[in-house]
C-alpha positions as CSV (number, residue, x, y, z in Angstrom):
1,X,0.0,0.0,0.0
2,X,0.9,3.5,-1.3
3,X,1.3,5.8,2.0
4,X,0.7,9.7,1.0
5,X,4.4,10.1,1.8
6,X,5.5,7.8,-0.6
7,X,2.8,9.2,-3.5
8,X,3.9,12.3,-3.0
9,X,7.8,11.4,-3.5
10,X,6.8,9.3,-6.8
11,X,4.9,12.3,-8.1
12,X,7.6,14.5,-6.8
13,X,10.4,12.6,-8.8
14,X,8.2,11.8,-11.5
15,X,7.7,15.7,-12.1
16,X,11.1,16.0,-11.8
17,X,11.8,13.7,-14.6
18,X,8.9,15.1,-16.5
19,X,10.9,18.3,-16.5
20,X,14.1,16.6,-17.5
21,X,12.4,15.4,-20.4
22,X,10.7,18.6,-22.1
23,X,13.8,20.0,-21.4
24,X,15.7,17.7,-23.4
25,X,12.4,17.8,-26.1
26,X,13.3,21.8,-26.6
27,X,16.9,20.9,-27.3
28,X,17.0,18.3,-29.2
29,X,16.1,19.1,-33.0
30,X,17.9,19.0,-36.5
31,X,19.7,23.0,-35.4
32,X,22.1,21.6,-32.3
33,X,21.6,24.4,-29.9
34,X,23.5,23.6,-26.5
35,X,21.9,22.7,-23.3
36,X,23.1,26.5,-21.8
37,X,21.7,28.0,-24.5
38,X,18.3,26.1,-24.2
39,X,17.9,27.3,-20.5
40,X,19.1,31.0,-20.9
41,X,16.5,31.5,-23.7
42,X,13.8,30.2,-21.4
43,X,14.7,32.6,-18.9
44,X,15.1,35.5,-21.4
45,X,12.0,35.3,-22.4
46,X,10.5,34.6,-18.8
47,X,12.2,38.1,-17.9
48,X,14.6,36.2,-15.3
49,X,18.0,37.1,-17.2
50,X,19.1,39.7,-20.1
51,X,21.9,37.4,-21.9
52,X,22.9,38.1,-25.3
53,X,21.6,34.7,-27.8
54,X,21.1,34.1,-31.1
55,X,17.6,35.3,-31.9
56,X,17.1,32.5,-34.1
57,X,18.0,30.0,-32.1
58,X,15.7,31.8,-29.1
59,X,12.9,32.0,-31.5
60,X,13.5,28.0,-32.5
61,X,13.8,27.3,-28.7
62,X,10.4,29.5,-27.3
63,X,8.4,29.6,-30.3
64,X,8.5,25.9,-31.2
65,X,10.3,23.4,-29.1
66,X,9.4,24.2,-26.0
67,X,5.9,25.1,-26.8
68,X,5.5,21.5,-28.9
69,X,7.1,19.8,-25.6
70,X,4.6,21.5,-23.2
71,X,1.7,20.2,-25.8
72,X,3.0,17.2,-26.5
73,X,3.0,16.6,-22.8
74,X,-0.2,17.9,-21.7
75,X,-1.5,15.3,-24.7
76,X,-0.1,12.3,-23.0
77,X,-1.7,13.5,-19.5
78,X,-4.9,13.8,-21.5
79,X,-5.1,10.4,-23.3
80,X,-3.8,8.8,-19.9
81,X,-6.4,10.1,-17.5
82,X,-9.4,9.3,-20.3
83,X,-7.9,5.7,-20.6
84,X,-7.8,5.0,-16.8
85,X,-11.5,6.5,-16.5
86,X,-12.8,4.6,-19.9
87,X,-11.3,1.1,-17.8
88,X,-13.0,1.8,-15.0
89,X,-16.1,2.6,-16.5
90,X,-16.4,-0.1,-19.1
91,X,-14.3,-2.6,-16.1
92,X,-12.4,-3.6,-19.0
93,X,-8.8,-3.1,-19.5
94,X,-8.8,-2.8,-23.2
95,X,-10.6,0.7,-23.1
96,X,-8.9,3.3,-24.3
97,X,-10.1,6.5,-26.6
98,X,-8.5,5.0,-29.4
99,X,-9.4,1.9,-29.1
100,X,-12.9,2.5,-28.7
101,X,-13.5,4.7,-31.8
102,X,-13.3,7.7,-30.4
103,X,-10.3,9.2,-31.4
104,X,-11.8,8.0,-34.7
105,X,-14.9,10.1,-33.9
106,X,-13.2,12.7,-33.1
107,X,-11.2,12.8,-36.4
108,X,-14.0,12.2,-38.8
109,X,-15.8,15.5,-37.4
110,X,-12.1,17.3,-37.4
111,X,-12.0,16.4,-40.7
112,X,-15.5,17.4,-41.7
113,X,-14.7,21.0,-40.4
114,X,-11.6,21.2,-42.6
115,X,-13.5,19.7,-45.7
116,X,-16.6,21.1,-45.5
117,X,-15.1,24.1,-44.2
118,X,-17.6,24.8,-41.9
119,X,-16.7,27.7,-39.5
120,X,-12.8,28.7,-38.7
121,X,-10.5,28.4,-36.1
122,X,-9.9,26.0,-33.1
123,X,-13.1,26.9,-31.5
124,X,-15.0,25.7,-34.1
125,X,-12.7,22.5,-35.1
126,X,-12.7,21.2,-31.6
127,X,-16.5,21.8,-31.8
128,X,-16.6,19.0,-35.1
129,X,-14.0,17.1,-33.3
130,X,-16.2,16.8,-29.6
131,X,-19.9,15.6,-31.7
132,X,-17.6,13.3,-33.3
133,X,-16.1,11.8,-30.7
134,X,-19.7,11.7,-29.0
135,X,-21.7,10.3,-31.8
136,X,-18.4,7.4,-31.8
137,X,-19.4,6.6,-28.2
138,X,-22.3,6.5,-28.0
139,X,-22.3,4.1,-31.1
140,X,-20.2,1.8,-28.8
141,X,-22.7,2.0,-25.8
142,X,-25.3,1.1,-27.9
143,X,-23.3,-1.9,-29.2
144,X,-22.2,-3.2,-26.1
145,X,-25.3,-1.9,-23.4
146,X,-23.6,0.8,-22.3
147,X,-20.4,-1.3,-21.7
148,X,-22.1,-4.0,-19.9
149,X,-21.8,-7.0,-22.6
150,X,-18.6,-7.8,-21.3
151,X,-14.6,-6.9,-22.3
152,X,-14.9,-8.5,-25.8
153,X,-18.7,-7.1,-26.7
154,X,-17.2,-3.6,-25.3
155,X,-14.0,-4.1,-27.9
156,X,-15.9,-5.3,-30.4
157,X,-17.9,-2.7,-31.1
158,X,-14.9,-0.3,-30.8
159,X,-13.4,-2.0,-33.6
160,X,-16.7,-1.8,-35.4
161,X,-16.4,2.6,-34.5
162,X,-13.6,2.5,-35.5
163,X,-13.9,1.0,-39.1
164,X,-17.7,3.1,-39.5
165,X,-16.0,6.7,-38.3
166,X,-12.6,5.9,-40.6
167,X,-14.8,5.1,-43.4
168,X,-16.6,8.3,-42.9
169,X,-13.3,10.1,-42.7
170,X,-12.4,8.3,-46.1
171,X,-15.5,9.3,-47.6
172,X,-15.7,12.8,-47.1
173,X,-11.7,12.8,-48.5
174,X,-12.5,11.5,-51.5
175,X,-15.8,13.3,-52.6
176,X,-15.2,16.6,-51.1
177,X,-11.5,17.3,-51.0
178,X,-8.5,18.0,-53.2
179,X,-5.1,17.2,-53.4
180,X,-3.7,19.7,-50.4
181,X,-6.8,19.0,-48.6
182,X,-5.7,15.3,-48.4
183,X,-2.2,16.2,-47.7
184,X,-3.8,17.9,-44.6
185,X,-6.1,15.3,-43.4
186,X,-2.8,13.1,-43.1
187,X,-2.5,15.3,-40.3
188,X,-5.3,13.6,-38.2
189,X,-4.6,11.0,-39.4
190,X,-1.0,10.1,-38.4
191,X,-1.2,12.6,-35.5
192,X,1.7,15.3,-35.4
193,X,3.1,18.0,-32.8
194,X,4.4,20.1,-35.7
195,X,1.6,22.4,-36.3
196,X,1.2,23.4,-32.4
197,X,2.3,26.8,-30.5
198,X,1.8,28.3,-27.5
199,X,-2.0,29.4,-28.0
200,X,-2.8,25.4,-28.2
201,X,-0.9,25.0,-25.3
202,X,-3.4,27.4,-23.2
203,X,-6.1,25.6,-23.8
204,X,-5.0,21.8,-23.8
205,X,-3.5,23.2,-20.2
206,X,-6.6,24.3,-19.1
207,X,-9.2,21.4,-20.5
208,X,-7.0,18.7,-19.4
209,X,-6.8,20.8,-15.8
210,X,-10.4,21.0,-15.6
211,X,-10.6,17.3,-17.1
212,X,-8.2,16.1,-14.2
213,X,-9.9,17.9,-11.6
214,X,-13.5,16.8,-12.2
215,X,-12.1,12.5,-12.7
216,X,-10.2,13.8,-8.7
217,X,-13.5,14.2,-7.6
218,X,-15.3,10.9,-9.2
219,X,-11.8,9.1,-7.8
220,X,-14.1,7.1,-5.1
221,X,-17.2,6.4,-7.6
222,X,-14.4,5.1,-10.3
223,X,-12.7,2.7,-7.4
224,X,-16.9,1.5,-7.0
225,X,-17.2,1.1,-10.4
226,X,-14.5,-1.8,-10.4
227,X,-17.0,-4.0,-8.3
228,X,-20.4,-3.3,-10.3
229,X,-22.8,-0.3,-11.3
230,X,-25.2,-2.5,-8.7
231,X,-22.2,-2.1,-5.9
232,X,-21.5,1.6,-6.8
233,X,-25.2,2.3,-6.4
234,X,-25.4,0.4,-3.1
235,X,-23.1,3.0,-1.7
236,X,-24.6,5.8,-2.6
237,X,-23.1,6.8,-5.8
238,X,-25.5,7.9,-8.9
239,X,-24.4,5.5,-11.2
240,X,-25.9,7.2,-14.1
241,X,-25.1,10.7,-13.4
242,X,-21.2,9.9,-12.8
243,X,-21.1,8.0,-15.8
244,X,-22.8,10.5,-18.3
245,X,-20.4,13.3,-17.1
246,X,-17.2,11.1,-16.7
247,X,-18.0,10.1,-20.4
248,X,-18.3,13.2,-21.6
249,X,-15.1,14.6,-20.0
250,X,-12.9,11.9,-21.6
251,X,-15.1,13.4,-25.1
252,X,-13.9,16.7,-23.9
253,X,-10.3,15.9,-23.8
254,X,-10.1,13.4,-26.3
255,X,-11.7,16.0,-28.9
256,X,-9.2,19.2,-27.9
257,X,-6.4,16.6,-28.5
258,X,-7.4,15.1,-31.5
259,X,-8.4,18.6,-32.9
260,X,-4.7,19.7,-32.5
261,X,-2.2,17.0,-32.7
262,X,-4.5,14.4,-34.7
263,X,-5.4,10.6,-33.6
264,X,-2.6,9.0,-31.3
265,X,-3.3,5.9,-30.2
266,X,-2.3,3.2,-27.5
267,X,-1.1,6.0,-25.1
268,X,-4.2,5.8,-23.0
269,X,-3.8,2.1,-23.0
270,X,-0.3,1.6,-22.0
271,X,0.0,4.5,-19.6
272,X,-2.8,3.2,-17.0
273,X,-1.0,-0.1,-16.8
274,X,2.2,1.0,-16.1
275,X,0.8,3.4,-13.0
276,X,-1.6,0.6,-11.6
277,X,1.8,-1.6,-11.3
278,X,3.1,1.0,-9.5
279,X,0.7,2.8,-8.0
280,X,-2.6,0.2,-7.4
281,X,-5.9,0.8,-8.6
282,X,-6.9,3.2,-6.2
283,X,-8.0,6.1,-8.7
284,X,-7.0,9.0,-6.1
285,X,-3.1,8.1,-6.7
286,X,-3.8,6.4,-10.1
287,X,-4.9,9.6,-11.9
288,X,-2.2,11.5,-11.3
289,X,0.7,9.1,-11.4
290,X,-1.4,9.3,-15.2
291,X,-1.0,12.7,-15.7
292,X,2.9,12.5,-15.0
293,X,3.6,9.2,-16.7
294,X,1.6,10.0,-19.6
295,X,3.1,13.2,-20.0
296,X,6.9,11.5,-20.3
297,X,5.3,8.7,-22.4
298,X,4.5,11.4,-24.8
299,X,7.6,13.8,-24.9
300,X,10.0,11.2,-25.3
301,X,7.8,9.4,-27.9
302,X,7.9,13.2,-29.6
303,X,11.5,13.0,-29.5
304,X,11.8,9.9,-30.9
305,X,9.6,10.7,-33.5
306,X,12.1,14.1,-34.7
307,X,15.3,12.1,-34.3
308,X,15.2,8.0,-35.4
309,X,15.1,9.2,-39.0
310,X,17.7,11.7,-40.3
311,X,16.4,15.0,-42.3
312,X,12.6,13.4,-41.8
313,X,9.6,13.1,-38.9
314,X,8.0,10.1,-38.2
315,X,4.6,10.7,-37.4
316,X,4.0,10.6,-33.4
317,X,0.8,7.6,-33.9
318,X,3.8,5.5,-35.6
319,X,5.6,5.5,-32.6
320,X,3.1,5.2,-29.7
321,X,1.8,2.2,-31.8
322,X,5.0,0.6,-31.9
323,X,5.2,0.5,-28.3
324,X,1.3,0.3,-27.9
325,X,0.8,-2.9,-30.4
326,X,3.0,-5.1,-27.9
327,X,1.2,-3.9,-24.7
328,X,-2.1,-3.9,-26.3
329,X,-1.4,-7.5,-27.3
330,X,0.3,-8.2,-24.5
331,X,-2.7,-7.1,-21.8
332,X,-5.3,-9.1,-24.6
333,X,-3.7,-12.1,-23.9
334,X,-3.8,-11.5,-20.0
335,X,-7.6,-10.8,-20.7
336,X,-8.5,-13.5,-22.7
337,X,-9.6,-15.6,-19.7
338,X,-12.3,-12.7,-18.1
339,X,-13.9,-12.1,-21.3
């Protein structure tokens, strides 16, 4: 058992690492700016020093590594925390966003909006992205009974989103768009960090705050949820209250992601795992062990992604999935014998 002593030194070190990383994500790139010159432009442009630096290489380092680090980690906390609450919810450990069609959801109706060209702007594109996402859910609850067919029903009919939303996204591709349009669309597709600056970072910050601080609250009603909506509801939890607005947080967040860095997969499987063997299942220390794994899950995936290939970028969902595919397959075979 996790004493708060010992949470709060995981979490403490774990920031600490978190750190480490973004700071390695703003300095490693294809221009080799040192390490010195990484910090001293961070603290030039937080007002904390006046030291003369290359304005290019400040303007590389503030304006789009380190704001493509903070995003990319602010993703990973996002996907994490909606995984952890999805397998909870649906007591399954195979629920993730992407897994469950969402992500795919929430790309079709990203994709719609940059199409169709209906409105402008991230307001309105995370608007396509959250009534996809939504209409992908609650195509899987109605598949599986709201997620109580059992694991395989539940994952079935993921797969089945999935195939439906992609095929929408395919559709609207080929009849409506052009050649750059479909260049673009590879974008949600594949999932990248490349377009993102500091204005996306705002508001990922503050919807994956809000989105963490309301699953804090639910932390007891997603420990009763592991024993039964019949249990939860036995001690005094409102069953179908929690779930609608747990669901439609990991919507919120799920949307806002997939609206600005595209469909990443497996990170909201994997991540949960790894905290619950560290942590337990208790969702109070589980969530944010999430938030802090998931962010260095992501970063380092980013960095991978910008430096495995010389002169080229691997897309980010390439290399979640080659790390998610063995887990994924890895946890199904551990599942096989509950389904």
């Amino acid at each position: 058992m996790w004493e708060q002593a010992g949470l709060s030194l995981f979490l403490t070190l774990g920031s600490l690492v978190l750190l480490l990383a973004i700071a390695a994500g703003t300095g490693i790139g294809e221009m080799s700016i040192p390490i010195e010159t990484t910090f001293a432009a961070v603290t030039n442009r937080l007002g904390w020093t006046a030291l003369e630096l290359d304005p290019i290489q400040e303007s590389v380092i503030w304006d789009y590594r380190l704001s493509r680090a903070l995003v990319a980690a602010c993703c990973g906390a996002g996907l994490a925390i909606c995984g952890a609450v999805l397998q909870a919810l649906l007591r399954n450990p195979l629920a993730e966003p992407y897994v469950l069609g969402i992500s795919a959801g929430a790309s079709t109706g990203a994709v719609g909006i940059i199409i169709l060209g209906i409105g402008a702007g991230t307001i309105s594109l995370s608007a396509g992205a959250f009534a996809g996402a939504f209409a992908a859910f609650a195509f899987v609850a109605l598949l599986s009974n709201g997620g109580r067919g059992g694991p395989s029903k539940t994952i079935l009919a993921g797969v089945a989103a999935s195939q439906l939303f992609n095929a929408l996204t395919s559709y609207v591709v080929t009849t409506s768009g052009n050649a750059q349009q479909a260049r673009d669309v590879m974008f949600w597709l594949l999932g990248s960090f490349g377009g993102v600056r500091w204005p996306e970072f705002y508001l990922i910050l503050v919807v994956v705050t809000l989105g963490l601080a309301v699953c804090l609250y639910c932390a007891r009603a997603l420990d009763a949820f592991a024993f039964g909506d019949d249990a939860a509801a036995s001690l005094g939890i409102p069953v179908g209250t929690v779930r609608i607005v747990l669901f439609g947080v990991t919507a919120m967040v799920t949307a806002t992601i997939v609206s600005m860095v595209g469909s990443i997969g497996f990170v909201g499987l994997v991540v949960p795992h790894a905290a619950r063997f560290i942590v337990g299942h208790n969702h109070a220390r589980l969530l944010p062990t999430c938030v802090v794994a998931g962010g260095i899950f992501m970063v380092l995936a980013d960095i991978v992604s910008r430096t495995i290939l010389p002169q080229q970028i691997l897309p980010i969902g390439v290399v979640t999935a080659l790390v998610g595919v063995p887990a994924f397959s890895i946890i199904l075979y551990r599942a096989r014998g509950t389904s």
